[in-house]
N, C-alpha and C positions, 0 to 999 in steps of 0.2 A: 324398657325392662318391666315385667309384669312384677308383683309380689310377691311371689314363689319363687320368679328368678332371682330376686333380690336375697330374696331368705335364702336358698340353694346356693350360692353362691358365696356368699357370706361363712356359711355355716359349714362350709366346705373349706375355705383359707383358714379358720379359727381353727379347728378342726387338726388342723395338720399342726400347727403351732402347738395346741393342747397336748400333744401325747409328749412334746418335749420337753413342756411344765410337768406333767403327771409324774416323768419318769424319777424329775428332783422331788418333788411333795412325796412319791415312794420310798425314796433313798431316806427321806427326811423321819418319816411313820414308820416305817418297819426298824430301821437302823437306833432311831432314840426315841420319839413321843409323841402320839399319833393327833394330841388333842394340839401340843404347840404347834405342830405341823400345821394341820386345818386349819388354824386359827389364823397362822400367818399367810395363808393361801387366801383367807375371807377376806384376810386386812390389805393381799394386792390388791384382789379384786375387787375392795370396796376404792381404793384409792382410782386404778381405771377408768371404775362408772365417773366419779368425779371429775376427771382429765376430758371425758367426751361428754360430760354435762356442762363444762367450761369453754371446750372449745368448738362443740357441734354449732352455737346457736352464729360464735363466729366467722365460723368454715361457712356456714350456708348461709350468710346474710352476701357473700362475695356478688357479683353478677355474675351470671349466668354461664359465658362465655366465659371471663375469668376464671370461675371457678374452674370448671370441664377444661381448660387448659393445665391449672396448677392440681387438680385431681391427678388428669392425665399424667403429666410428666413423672407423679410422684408412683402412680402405677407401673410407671415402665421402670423407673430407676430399681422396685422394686421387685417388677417380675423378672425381669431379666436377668436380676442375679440369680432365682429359683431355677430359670431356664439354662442358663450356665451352668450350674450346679450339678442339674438332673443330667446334663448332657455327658460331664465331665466323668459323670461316676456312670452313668450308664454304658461308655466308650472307655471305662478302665484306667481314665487319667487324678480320678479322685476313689476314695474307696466308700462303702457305703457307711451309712450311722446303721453304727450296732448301738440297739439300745439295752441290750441284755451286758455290755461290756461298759457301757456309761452308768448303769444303773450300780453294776458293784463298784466301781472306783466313786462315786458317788457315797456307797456304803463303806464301804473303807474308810472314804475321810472322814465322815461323822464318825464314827465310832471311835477314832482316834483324839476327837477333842472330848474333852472333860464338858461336863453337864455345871451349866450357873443359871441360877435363878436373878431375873432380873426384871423388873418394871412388876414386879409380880409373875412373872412369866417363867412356868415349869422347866424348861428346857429352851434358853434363849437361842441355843444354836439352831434347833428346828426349826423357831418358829423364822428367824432372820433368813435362811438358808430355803424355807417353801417364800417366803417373802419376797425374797430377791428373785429366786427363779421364778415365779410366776409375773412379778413386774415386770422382769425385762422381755419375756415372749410375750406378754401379755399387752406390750407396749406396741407391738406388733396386730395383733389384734385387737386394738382403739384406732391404729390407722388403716384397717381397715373396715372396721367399722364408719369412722368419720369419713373416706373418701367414698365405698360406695351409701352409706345413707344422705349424704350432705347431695351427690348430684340426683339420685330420686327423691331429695326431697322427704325421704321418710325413715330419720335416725332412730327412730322406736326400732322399726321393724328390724332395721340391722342391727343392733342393740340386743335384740330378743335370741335371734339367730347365734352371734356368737354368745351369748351366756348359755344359750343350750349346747352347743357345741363345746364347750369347754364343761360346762358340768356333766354332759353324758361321757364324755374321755374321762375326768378327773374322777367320777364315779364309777365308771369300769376299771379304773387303775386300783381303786381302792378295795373293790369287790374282788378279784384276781387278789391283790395283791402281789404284781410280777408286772415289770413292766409291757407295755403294748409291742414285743417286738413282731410280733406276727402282722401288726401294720404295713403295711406295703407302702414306707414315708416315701422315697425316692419317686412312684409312681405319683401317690398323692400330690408331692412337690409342681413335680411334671406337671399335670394336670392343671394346679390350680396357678404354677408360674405364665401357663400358657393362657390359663383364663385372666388373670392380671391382667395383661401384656395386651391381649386382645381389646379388653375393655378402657387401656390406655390408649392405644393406637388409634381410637373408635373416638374416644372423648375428647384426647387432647388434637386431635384433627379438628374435629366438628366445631370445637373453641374457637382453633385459630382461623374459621369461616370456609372449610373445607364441606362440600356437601358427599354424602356419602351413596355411590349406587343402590339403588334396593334400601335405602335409609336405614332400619335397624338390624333388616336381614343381612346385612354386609357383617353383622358381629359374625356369623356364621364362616362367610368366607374369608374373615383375617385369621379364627379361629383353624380352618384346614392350612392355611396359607403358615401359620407359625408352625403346625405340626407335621407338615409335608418339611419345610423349613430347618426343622430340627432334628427328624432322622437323617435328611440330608447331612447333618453335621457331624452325627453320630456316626452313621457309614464310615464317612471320610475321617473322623478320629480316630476310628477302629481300626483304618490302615492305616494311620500314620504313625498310631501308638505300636502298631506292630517290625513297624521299619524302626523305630526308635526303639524295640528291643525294651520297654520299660518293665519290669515285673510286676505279676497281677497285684501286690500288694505295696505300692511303688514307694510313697511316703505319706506323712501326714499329710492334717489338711492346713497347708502353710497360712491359707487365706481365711481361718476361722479361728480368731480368741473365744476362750469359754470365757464369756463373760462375767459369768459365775462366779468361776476359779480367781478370778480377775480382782473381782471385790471381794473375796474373801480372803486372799491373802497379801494383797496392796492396804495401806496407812488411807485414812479418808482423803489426805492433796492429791494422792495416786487415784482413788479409786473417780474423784471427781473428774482426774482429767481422762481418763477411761470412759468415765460419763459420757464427756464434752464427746470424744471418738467415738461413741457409740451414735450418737446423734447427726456427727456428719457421715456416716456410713448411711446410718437410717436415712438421711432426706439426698443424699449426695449419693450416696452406693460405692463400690470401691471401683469404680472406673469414672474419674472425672471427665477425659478425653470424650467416654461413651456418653455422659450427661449432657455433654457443650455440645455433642452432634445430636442429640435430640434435642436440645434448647431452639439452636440455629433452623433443623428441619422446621419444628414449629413457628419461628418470625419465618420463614420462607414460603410455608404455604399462608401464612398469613397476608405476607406481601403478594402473592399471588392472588389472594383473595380479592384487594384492594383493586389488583390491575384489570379482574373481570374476569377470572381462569380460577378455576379447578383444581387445582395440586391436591386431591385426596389420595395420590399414589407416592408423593414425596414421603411423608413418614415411614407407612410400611418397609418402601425402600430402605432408607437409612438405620432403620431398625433393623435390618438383615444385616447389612453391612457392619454396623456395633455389635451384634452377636456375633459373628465370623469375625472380627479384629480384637475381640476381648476372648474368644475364643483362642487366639494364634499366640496373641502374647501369654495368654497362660500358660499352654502347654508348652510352648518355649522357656518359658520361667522354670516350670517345674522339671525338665528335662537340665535347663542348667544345672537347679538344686541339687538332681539324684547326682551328678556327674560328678559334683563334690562332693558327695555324703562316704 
């Protein structure tokens, strides 16, 4: 991967994260105090830089192979729920993020708590409420920051990538003044779930001693390979959500805590163990079944590797197969829920 793909890349996954901080750091400035707001938005994002100045130098001290397997895996747990997601809401089985409708319920609840001045701090609600929101996506954007700059080797450069990414979003929100819903998140998602996923598939292979056809050029064709892959699945949701008679507006989104909402209104035991959850989602994803079958693919082609064979087709494989089986029990799940509601 050249330096541009690195930067491009990067600055593309941040990017998508950003406008979903912006739209809290908006609720937080226009709703109560625009300097508490910023300031607590400086003070995620100084805490961030800290988190990948602590743990870049140990992510990429791993070997080589290690690392690009635990890279890997942590790509795929991660893309594939973007690619779940985008599929879910593009085939009518989830609905899309309105962010013109987060942004008022957003304003709402600030404006309903009273203003304290605390630590010195004008408007402590603001400044806790840009603080939390942009830590917690933002935590998102250190992981990936640290998984693709740790395997190139060059945490600067990703580093640089999303701080521009999150300051040109964070900076358009504030200039507008309205949040970004003219973003096209659900496409974005898509896109960079599917770049995730590719770049997992590619790395955590290669780790586990898989050699890849066309060496780097094969990014290309795991890349058409997921997106042939996934309107395959959309098609086929599309009729199935229609035999299942679901309404275009069917339910929540049962599989998404606002984490937000989360710590704001749970006591610190609660919001720590919300913490702890948020962290096995983050490195685990909410399909463990899905995780343990890319664990296993990966010692599989690794075993393969050992016996003098090839297996750079066992992952992608299996990676279809968890997208189609995490794919069936949802819609199943959610077709239960509507049937009680």
């Amino acid at each position: 991967m050249t330096g541009f793909a690195l930067f491009l890349a990067v600055f593309l996954a941040c990017a998508v994260e950003a406008v979903e901080a912006t739209t809290i750091v908006l609720a937080a400035g226009i709703s109560r105090d625009w300097k508490s707001a910023l300031l607590g938005t400086a003070s995620a994002l100084g805490l961030l830089g800290a988190i990948i100045a602590i743990f870049g130098p140990a992510i990429s001290s791993l070997p080589i192979n290690s690392l690009r397997i635990f890279v890997g895996t942590l790509l795929l747990v991660f893309g594939l729920q973007w690619i779940r997601k985008a599929i879910l809401r593009s085939s009518g089985f989830k609905e899309l993020h309105d962010e013109d409708q987060i942004f008022k319920e957003e304003v709402a609840a600030a404006k309903s708590v009273q203003s304290q001045n605390r630590l010195g701090e004008a408007d402590w609600y603001a400044f806790t409420l840009s603080f939390k929101g942009v830590l917690l996506e933002g935590l998102e954007v250190a992981f990936i920051v640290l998984t693709f700059g740790s395997v190139q080797n060059d945490i600067g450069l990703a580093s640089i990538a999303a701080l521009s990414a999150v300051a040109i979003v964070i900076i358009a929100g504030a200039l507008l003044r309205t949040p970004l819903s003219r973003v096209p998140e659900n496409s974005m998602k898509f896109t960079v779930g599917i770049m995730l996923t590719a770049f997992g598939i590619f790395w955590g292979a290669e780790g586990a001693g898989a050699q890849w056809p066309g060496d780097d050029l094969s990014i290309l064709g795991i890349i058409a390979f997921l997106v042939a892959l996934s309107y395959g699945f959309i098609t086929w949701l599309r009729s199935r959500k229609a035999t299942l008679a679901i309404p275009a507006k069917a339910a929540p989104d049962f599989d998404e805590a606002d984490s937000v909402a989360v710590l704001q209104e749970r006591g610190w035991i609660s919001s720590l163990k919300a913490f702890g959850y948020f962290w096995y989602d983050f490195l685990i994803g909410d399909d463990l079944t899905g995780t343990l079958m890319i664990v296993i693919a990966l010692e599989g082609t690794n075993l393969a590797f050992h016996s003098g064979a090839n297996a750079w087709y066992v992952l992608p494989v299996v990676v279809a197969l968890t997208l189609f089986r995490n794919l069936w029990v949802t819609t199943q799940s959610k077709q239960a829920q509507l049937e009680k509601l």
